[in-house]
N, C-alpha and C positions, 0 to 999 in steps of 0.2 A: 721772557718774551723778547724775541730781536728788537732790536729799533727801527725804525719805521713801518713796524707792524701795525695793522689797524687792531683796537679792541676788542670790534665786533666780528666777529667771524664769519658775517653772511655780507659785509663789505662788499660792492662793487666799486669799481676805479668806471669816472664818466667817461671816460676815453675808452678807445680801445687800443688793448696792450700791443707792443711793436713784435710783428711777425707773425701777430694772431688775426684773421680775416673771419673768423667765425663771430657770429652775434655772442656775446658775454652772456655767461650763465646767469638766469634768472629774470632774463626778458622774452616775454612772448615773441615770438614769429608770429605776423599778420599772417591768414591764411581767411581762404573763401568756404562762406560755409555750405555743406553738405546740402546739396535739395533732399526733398521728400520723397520724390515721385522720380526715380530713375527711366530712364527712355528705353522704350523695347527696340531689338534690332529689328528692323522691319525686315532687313535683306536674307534676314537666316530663315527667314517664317513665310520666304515665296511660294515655294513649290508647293503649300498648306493653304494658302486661302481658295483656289478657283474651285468647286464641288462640281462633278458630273450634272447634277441633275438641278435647275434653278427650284425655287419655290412658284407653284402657281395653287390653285383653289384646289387640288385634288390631293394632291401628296406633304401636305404638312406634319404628320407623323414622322414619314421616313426622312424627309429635310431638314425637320428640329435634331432629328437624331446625328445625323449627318453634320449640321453645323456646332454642334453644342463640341464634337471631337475639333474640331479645327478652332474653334475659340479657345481650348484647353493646350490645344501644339503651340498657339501663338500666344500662349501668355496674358489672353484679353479678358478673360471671364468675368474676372471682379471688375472691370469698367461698366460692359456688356451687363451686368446685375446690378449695378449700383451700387457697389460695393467698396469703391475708392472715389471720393470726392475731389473734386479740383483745391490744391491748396490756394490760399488768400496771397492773389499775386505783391501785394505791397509786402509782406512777409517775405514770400520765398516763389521771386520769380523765374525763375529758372526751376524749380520742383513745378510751377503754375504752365509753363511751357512745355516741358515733357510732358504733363496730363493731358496736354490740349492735344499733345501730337499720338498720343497713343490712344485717346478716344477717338480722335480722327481714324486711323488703323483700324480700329472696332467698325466705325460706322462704313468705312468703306470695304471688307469683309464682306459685310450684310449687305450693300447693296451689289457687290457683286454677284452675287449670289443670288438675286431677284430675277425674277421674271419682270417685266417690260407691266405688264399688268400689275404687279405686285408695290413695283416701287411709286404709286399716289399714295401706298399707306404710309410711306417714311418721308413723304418732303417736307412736311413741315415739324422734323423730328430736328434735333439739334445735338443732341447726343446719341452716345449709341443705344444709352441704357432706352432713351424715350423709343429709339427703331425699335428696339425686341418689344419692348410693354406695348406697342400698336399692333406689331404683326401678333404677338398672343394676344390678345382681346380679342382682335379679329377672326383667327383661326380655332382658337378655342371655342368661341359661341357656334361656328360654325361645325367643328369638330362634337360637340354635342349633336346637333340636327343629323349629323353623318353618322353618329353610334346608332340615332334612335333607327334610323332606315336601316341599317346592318339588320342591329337585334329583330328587326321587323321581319327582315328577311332570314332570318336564321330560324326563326320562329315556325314559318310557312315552309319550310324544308321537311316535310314529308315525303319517305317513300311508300311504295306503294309495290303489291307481285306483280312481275315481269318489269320492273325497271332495272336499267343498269346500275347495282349497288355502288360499286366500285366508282361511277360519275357522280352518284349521290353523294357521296364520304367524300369524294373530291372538292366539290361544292361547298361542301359545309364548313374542310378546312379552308377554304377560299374565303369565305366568309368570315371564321374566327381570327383570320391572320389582321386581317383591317379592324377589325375591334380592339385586336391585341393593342395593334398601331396607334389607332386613336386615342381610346382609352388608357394606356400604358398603366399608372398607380390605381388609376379606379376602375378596376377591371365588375363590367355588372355579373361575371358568373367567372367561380375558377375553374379549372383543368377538370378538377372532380367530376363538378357539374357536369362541363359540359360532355365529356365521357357519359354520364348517363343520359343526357339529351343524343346523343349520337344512339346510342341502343335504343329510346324509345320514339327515335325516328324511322327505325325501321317497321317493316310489316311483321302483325303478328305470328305468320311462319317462323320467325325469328326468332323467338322467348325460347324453345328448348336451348339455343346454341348462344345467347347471348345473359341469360340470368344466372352463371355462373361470374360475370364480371360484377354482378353488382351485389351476390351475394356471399360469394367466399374469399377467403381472407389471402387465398395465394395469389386473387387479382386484382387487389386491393390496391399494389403498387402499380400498374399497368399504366404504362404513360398512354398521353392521348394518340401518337403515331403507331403505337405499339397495337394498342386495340385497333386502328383502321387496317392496319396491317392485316390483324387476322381476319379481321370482316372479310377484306378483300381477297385473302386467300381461300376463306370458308364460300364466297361469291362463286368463284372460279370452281369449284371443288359443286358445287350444286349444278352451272352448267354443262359439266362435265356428263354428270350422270343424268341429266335431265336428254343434254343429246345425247348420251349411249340408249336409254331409252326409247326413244323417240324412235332411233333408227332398228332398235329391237320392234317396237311396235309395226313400222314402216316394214317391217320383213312380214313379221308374222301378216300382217295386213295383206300385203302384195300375194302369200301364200295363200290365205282363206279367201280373197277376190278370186285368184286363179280357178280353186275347187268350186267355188260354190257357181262360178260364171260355166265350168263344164258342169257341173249338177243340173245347173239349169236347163242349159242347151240341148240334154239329154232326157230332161223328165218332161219340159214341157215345147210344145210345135205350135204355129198358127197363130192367131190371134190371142189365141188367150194366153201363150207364151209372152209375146209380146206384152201384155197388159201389166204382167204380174211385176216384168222387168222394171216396165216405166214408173211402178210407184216412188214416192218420194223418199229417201230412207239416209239418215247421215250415220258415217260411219265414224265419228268422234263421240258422238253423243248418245248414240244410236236410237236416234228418234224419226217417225217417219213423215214429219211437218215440213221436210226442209231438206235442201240437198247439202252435200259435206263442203262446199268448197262456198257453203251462206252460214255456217254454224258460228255462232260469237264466240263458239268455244275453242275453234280450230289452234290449235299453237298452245295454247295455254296448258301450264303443266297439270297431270295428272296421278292421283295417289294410286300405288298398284297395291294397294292394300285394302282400301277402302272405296275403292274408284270413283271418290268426288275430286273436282279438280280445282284449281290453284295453291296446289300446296305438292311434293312430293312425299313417299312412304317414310324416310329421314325424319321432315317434321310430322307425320299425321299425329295428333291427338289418341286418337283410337286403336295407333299403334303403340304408341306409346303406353296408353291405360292397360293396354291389352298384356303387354307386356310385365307390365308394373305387376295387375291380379294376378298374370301365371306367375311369376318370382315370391311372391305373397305364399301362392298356393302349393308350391315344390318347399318352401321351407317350413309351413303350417304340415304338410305332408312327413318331413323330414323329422321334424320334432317329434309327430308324432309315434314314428317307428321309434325313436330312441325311447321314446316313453314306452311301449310296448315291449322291448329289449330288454328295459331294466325291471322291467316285471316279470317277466320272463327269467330273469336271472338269480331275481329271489325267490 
């Protein structure tokens, strides 16, 4: 070992050695310690806080939705939930000072965001977490009262023949869209549902062109805009042929007035011509209580099959049975021959 070597090998000299300015190995550097809670940039997260639309008593669905996205851009969520607690400022003041400045951020977010009405429910909130847990209590109880009138009115959404289908299905998705809203996790009926609520809100003309949705398996997957879809086109598609009729009717009509107004003219003279004209006689119903332009039945569609009215030949019942026996009867026929063929044969 040299001479003036130390024996211990982890030796420090108290001095420090000449032309060395660096702290000597094996002394800490005094250094400040790390806070908890590091500070959000508030200036990067501006263009994210102002929402289009404030909160008022109507639209608390689409505004939670709306703000819960701008609390996740700015970083605030777990303040806003309660989810990060203030540290113990005699600990770590400076982590206890960013907490205070980014729950501030939070709570003035929220009140940005209020309506003029809205903000007595956060004055006496002190954090942000306390603003969200008031406006939910408040809105939520209310948002219940708001389901129950929806479902109430979703309920009474009956159609009926001769309404406009197509405003009806309109309506009804007007109405499930605000339950969706409201309701959001606890939705009272799913999609399924209310897919079969949609078919047995219609009138019973309806069940030949709508019990394939609920009983076969190809329409099983049919989303709910999918199925209004075809209502509405199947809607359109009945109009259609209800006026091609109508103005069929209308000819044939204006034809047989024509003949039978000169049959008239020519078989009968005098009064008692006259008489026979004036009786009462509706040409919709054709009954002779009533003239055609008093009949309740004027407009309303009529089966050319069956010729009772509200319903056209598409849906009649009796067309349909009718059809059903003869198909029955051509293939009971059909069998038969072959059975007689093969006797024949042997």
């Amino acid at each position: 070992m040299p001479e003036g070597t130390p024996a211990d090998a982890n030796f420090i000299p108290a001095g420090p050695v000449a032309g060395n300015t660096t702290a000597p190995q094996g002394i800490a550097a005094a250094s400040t310690p790390t806070p908890s809670v590091q500070r959000i940039r508030t200036q990067d997260h501006a263009a994210h806080i102002q929402l289009t639309d404030h909160l008022d008593d109507d639209n608390w669905g689409t505004w939670r939705a709306d703000i819960m996205l701008t609390f996740s851009l700015c970083e605030i969520e777990e303040y806003i939930f309660g989810q990060i607690t203030c540290p113990n400022k005699d600990v770590d003041e400076i982590g206890a000072k960013n907490w205070k400045m980014n729950d501030s951020f939070g709570m003035r977010i929220i009140r940005t965001n209020l309506s003029r009405a809205q903000k007595i429910h956060v004055a006496d909130a002190s954090t942000s977490h306390d603003m969200w847990s008031n406006l939910e209590a408040i809105h939520q109880s209310r948002g219940m009262q708001t389901q129950h009138q929806q479902m109430q009115d979703l309920y009474k959404m009956k159609a009926h023949d001769g309404q406009n289908i197509i405003e009806h299905l309109r309506r009804l998705k007007e109405i499930w869209g605000r339950i969706t809203l409201i309701c959001k996790e606890n939705m009272p009926m799913n999609s399924d549902q209310f897919k079969a609520y949609i078919i047995h809100s219609l009138p019973s003309t309806w069940v030949p062109f709508t019990t394939p949705y609920l009983k076969e398996a190809t329409y099983a997957h049919t989303s709910v805009n999918a199925l209004i879809g075809d209502l509405n086109e199947e809607y359109r598609r009945r109009v259609r042929d209800y006026q091609n009729e109508v103005a069929g009717s209308n000819n044939a009509y204006v034809a047989s007035t024509s003949k039978t107004k000169t049959q008239n003219i020519n078989q009968y003279s005098g009064p008692s011509g006259d008489q026979k004209r004036s009786k009462l006689y509706c040409t919709t119903c054709e009954r002779t209580n009533h003239k055609t332009e008093d009949c309740r039945l004027k407009g309303k569609p009529k089966c050319s099959y069956c010729n009772r009215f509200f319903h056209v030949k598409e849906d009649c019942r009796k067309f349909s049975y009718d059809k059903r026996k003869a198909r029955v009867q051509f293939i009971k026929k059909g069998k038969a021959k072959m059975v007689a063929q093969a006797i024949a044969e042997e």
